[in-house]
N, C-alpha and C positions, 0 to 999 in steps of 0.2 A: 623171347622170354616175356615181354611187355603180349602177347598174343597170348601167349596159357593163364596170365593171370584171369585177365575178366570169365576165360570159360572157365578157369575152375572154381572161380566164387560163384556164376550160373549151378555150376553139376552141387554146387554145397548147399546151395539153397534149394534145388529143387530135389532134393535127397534129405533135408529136414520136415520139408510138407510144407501145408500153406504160410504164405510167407506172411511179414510184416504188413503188408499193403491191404492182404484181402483182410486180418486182425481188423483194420481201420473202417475199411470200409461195410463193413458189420455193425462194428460202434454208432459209425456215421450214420448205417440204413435206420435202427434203432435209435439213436439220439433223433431223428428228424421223424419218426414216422411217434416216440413220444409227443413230439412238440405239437405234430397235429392233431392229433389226439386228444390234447390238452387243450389245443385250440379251438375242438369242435364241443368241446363240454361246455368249456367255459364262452362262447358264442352262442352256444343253445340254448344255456341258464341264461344269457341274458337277455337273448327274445322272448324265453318264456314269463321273464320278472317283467318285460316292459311292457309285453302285449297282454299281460293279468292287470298291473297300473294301468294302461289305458283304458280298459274299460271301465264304460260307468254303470255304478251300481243301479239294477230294478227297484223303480218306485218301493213294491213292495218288500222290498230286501232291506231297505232303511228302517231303524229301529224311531218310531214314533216316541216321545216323553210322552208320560202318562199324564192325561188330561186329570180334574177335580175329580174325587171321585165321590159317591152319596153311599154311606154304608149303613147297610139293613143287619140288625144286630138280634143274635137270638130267636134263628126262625126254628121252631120245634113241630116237626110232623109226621102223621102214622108214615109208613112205606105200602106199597103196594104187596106185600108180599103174601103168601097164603096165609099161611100163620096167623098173620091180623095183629102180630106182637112185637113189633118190630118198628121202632122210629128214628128219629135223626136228628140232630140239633146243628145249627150251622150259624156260618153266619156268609155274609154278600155283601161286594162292595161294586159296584153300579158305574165303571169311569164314565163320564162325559164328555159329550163334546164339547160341552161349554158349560159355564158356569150358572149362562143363566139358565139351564135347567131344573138346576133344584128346586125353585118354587113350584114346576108343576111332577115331580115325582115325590114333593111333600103334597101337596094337593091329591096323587091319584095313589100316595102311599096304601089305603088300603082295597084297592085292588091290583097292586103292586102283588100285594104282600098271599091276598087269592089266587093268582098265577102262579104263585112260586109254592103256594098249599098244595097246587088243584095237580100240579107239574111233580111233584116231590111224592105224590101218593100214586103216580099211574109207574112209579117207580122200584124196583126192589133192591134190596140191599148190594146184591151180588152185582148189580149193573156199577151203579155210584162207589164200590170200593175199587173198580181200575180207573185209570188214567184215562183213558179213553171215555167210558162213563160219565167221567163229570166234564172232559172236555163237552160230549155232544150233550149233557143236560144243561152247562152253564152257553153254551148256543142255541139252546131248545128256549132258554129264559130269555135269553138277550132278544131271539127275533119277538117273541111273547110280549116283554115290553116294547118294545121299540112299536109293532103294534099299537098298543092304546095311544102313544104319544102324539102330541100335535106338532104342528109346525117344523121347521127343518131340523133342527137339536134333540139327537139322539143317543141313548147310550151305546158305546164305542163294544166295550169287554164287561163280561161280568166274571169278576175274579169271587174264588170260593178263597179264605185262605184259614176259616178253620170247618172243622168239618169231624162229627161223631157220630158212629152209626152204632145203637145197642139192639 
């Protein structure tokens, strides 16, 4: 009698389908194959946060403080365009490298002020209203000054920050 027990708990189990065991080791393949999972995200995130912090930042990627800057106020000039009716009132501000420039862009203020007429009229309207425009005209001016100047002290940007075209 002790001999029929264990077979007929066998024939009962294997007549209900997969049993208890293989339940587990399902959970188990699933619980462990999460964990790695989890462990390869959060392992990855973290090489890719330390190896962004270690690098160091390009020269040129570092945000400069704006040096002194010499502001030209009220420059009013025809534009280039066919028309011939058509002008611009603006104004410029000139950063430096240094401060002690200002005595000689007060000194060559008016032919400062010729460059920025001579530059402002080979120009039309439709160029200087995109973004693009006044970048390569306020770059057009910069090397223009930077030109007449003497000695190492140059101007850095020429920022436009008003600007009317009628």
């Amino acid at each position: 009698m002790a001999d029929e027990e264990p077979q007929a708990e066998a024939e009962a189990a294997a007549a209900a389908g997969p049993g208890v065991g293989a339940k587990i080791r399902k959970i188990v393949i699933i619980a462990v194959s999460a964990v790695v999972g989890l462990a390869v995200v959060v392992g990855g995130g973290f090489f890719a946060y330390k190896k962004m912090l270690s690098q160091k930042a390009n020269p040129e990627d570092v945000i400069q403080e704006i040096g002194p800057t010499f502001k030209l106020e009220n420059i009013i000039a025809n534009l280039g365009d066919e028309s011939g009716d058509r002008f611009v009132k603006l104004t410029l501000e000139l950063e430096m490298s240094d401060g002690l420039l200002q005595p000689e862009l007060e000194k060559r203020l008016p032919q400062i002020k010729q460059i920025i007429q001579l530059t402002l009229r080979s120009k039309k309207a439709a160029e200087l209203n995109t973004p693009t425009g006044m970048s390569l005209f306020a770059e057009e001016i910069l090397h223009q000054i930077n030109s007449v100047l003497t000695g190492e002290k140059t101007v850095r940007h020429v920022y436009v920050p008003e600007l009317a075209i009628q």
